[in-house]
N, C-alpha and C positions, 0 to 999 in steps of 0.2 A: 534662210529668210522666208522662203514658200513656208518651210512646214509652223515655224512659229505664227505666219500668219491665218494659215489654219488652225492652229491650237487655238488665236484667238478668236474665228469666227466661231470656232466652237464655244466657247467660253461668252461670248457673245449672246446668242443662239440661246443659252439655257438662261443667262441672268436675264435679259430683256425678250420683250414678245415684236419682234423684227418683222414689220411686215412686207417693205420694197428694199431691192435692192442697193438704191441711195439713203436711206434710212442705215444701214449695214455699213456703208461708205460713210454715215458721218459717224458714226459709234467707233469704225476702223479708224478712221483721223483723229480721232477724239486719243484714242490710245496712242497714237504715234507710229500707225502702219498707215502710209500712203497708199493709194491704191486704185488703178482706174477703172470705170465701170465696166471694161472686158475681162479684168484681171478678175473683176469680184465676181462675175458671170462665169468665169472659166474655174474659179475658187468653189463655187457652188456644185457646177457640175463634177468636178470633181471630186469634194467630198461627198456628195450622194444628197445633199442638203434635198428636202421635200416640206412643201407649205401645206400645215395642217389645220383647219380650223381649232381655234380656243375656244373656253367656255361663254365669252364674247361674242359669236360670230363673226368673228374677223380672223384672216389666213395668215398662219407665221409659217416661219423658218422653223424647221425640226431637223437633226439629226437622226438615222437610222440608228437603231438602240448598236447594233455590229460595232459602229465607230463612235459611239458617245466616249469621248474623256482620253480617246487614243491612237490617231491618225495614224503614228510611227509604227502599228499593226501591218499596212497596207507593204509601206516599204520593205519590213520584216518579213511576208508571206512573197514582194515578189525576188528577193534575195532568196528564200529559203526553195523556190518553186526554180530556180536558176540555177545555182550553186550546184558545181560539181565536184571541182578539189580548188585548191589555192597553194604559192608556191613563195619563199621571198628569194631575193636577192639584191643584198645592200638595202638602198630604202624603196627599192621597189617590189609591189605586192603583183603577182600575177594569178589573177582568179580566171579558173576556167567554168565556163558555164555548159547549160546544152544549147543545139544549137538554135542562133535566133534570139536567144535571150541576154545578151551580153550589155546590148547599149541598156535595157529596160532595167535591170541590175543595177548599174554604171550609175543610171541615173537614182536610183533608189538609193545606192551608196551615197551619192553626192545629198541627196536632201538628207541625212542623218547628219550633218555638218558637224563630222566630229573633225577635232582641233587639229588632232593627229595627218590627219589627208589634204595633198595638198590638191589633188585633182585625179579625175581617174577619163583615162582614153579607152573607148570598146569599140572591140571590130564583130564580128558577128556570134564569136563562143568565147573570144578573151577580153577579160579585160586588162589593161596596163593599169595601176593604182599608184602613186608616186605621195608616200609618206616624209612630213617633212626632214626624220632623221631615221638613219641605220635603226635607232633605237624603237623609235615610234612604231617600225612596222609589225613589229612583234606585238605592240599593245593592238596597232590594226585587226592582226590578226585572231588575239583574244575576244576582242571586241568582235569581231563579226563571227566568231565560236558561237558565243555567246548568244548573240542573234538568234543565230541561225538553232540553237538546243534550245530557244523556247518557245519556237513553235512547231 
């Protein structure tokens, strides 16, 4: 839900010239993302959002050129900067990380809402991954190969 609603502030961001924060909040409603003005506050800082002057003189919303057109980068670089091995059994996936980096991973997993995961628990180097079948965790497991070989 977060990361789609960033793809559309991004998407946002480059069709219109956004210049307050509730401006952004009715363009987000307008689309069908609710969203309150700490979330959109917390949306911004997070994606790196910076207010540039236009040809206008007036201040928009810009994207840093880094994450123009692909947020799912960020989660990818802190899986791939975490990632140590991973293991399955049954439909459970056990990724090890280094240490310290297990919940930041965990959570990185969780925002790629792939269908396959039903949730993942991290203690401070593991994570517990719980796919919804035996079968699914193998394509888990592809899938975060994947990932993780292109960057």
């Amino acid at each position: 839900m977060k990361l789609d609603r960033h793809k559309k502030i991004l998407d946002l961001i480059q069709e219109f010239e956004i210049e307050t924060q509730g401006e952004l909040a009715d363009r987000l409603q307008k689309a069908g993302y609710a969203a309150t003005q700490s979330t959109i506050s917390r949306d911004i800082r997070e994606l790196n959002l910076k207010k540039a002057l236009n040809g206008r003189g007036k201040f928009i919303y810009i994207a840093p050129k880094s994450q123009e057109g692909e947020p799912m980068e960020r989660y990818a670089r802190i899986l791939k900067d975490a990632f140590t091995s991973m293991d399955a059994a049954q439909n459970i996936l056990v990724i090890r990380t280094v240490p310290g980096m297990a919940m930041a991973a965990a959570a990185a997993l969780d925002e790629l809402n792939w269908e396959e995961i039903l949730g993942c628990i991290a203690g401070d180097d593991t994570i517990m991954c719980v796919a919804r079948s035996e079968g699914r965790v193998r394509t888990v497991m592809d899938r975060l190969r994947a990932v993780l070989e292109k960057m």
